[in-house]
N, C-alpha and C positions, 0 to 999 in steps of 0.2 A: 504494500500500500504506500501511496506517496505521502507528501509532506516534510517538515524539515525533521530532522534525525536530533535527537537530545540524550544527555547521558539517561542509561537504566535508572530503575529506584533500585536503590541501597537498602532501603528499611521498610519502614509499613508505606502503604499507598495513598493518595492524594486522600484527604478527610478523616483518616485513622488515623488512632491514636499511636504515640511512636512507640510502639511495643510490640511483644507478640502476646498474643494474647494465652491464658492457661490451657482453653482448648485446642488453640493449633497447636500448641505445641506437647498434648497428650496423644493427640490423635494422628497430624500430618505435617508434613514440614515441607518447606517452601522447593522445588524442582519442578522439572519440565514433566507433565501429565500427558498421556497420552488420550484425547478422545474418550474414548470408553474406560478410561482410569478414571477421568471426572467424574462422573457420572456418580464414582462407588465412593471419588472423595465427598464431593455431595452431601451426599445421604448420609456418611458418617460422621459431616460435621454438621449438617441438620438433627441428625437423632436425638439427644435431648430435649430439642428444642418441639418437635415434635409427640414427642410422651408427652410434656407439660401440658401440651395443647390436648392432648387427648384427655389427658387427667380432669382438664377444667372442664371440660365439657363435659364428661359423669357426674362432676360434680356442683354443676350449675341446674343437670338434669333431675340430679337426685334433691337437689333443695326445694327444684321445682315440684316433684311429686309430695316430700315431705308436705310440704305448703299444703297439697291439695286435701293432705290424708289429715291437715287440722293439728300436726305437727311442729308448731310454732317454732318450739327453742333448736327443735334439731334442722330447722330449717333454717334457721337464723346462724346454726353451727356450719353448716355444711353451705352454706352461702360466704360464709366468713369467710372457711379455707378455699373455697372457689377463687375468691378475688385475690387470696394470697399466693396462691397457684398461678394465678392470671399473671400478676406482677411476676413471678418468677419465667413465665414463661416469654414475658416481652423481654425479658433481662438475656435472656438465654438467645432470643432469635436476632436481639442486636450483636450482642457477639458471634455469634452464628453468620451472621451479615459480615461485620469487618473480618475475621476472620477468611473467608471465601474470598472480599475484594484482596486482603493482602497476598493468598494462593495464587490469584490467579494476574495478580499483576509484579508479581515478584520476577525483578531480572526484563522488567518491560521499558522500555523508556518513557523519562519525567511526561512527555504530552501525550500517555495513551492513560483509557482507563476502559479495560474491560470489566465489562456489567452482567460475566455470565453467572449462571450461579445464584444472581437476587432477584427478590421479590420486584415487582413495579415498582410498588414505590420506596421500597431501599432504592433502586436504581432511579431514581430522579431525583430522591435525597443527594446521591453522593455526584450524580449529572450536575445538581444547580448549584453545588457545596463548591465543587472541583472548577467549577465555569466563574463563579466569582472569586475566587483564589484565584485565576486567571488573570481577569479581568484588574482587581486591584495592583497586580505588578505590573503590570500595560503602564506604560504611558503613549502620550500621541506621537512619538518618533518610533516604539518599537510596536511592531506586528508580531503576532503569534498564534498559532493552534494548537487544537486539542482533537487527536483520533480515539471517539468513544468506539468503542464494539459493541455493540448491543447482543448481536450472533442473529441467524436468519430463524429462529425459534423449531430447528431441528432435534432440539433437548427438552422440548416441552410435553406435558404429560399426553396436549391432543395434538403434538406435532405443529401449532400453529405460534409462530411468534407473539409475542407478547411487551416484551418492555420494548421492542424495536418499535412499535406503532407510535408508542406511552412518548418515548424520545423526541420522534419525530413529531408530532404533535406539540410536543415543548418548545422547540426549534424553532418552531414556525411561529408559534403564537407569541415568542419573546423576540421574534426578529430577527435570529441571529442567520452571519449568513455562513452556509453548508454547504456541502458537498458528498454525495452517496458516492462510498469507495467499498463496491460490492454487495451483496443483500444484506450484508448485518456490520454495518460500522458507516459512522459519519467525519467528516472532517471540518468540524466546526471552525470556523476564523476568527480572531478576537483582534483586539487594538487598533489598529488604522483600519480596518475593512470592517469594523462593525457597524460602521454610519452605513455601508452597504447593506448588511442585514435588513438595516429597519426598512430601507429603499425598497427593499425584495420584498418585506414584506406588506409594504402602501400595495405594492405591485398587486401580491397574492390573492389582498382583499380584493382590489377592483377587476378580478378575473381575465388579469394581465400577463400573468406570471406563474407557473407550475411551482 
């Protein structure tokens, strides 16, 4: 893919904390994955994160039926550890999230940020996080991009992309000006060419411009 070339990231990835976190480093550690290695790292740094989420859900069900059976106090107990469940289980899916961005962008260069791997909206989290870190070291003499990957959503449970539409969509709507460098990655332009974006995008609205 074109654009300019900049040194790898050395450490955690653009909007992560400069660490590793406990879980990657119980579970996997940062190298080249093969395709169908993903897939399995995935799912093992999701697993936690994923029981919690099952957990609350029995037991947001069970508090529910307590309720209905006129079981007041054990509904009131079992709704309690519901939400306490819950908070532990967003605890677990954020780290679950950095963790996957610093896998998969480990050994990539400063202006890429692959987004395989997260939710939607993780991925427009760490898209508009990454885009104004960008943006605030710009000034009006330097130019610079940023090649997101979204991927063409061949890893998706119905095979249909998902955070690539979610991007694109963002893009547009904030003006910025782009470039599609194959089905799943953009090359967004920042500092001197952003007065272009918004240009592109007067354009877009008046059904001027693709």
């Amino acid at each position: 893919m074109g654009g300019r070339q900049s040194k790898p990231h050395s450490s955690s990835p653009p909007g992560a904390k400069q660490r590793h976190t406990a879980l990657e480093q119980s579970l996997v550690q940062p190298r080249a994955y093969t395709d169908n290695e993903w897939d399995e790292v995935i799912s093992r740094v999701r697993a936690h994160e994923r029981q919690l989420f099952s957990k609350k859900q029995q037991l947001f069900e069970a508090a529910s039926t307590a309720y209905k059976k006129g079981q007041g106090a054990e509904a009131k107990r079992l709704s309690r550890t519901a939400h306490q469940t819950d908070e532990k289980y967003r605890r677990a899916r954020q780290e679950a999230s950095v963790t996957i961005l610093h896998l998969r962008n480990h050994g990539k260069p400063a202006d890429t940020l692959d987004l395989h791997g997260q939710y939607v909206e993780e991925a427009l989290s760490f898209t508009k996080q990454r885009l104004k870190e960008l943006r605030n070291i710009n000034n009006a003499q330097r130019t610079s991009s940023l090649l997101i990957i979204t991927g063409a959503g061949h890893h998706s449970e119905d095979g249909r992309a998902k955070i690539r539409p979610a991007v694109l969509n963002f893009l547009r709507k904030k003006g910025y000006s782009f470039k599609e460098e194959g089905p799943g990655a953009f090359r967004v332009h920042l500092g001197a060419e952003s007065t272009e974006g918004c240009f592109a995008s007067l354009l877009r609205m008046l059904g001027l411009k693709k």
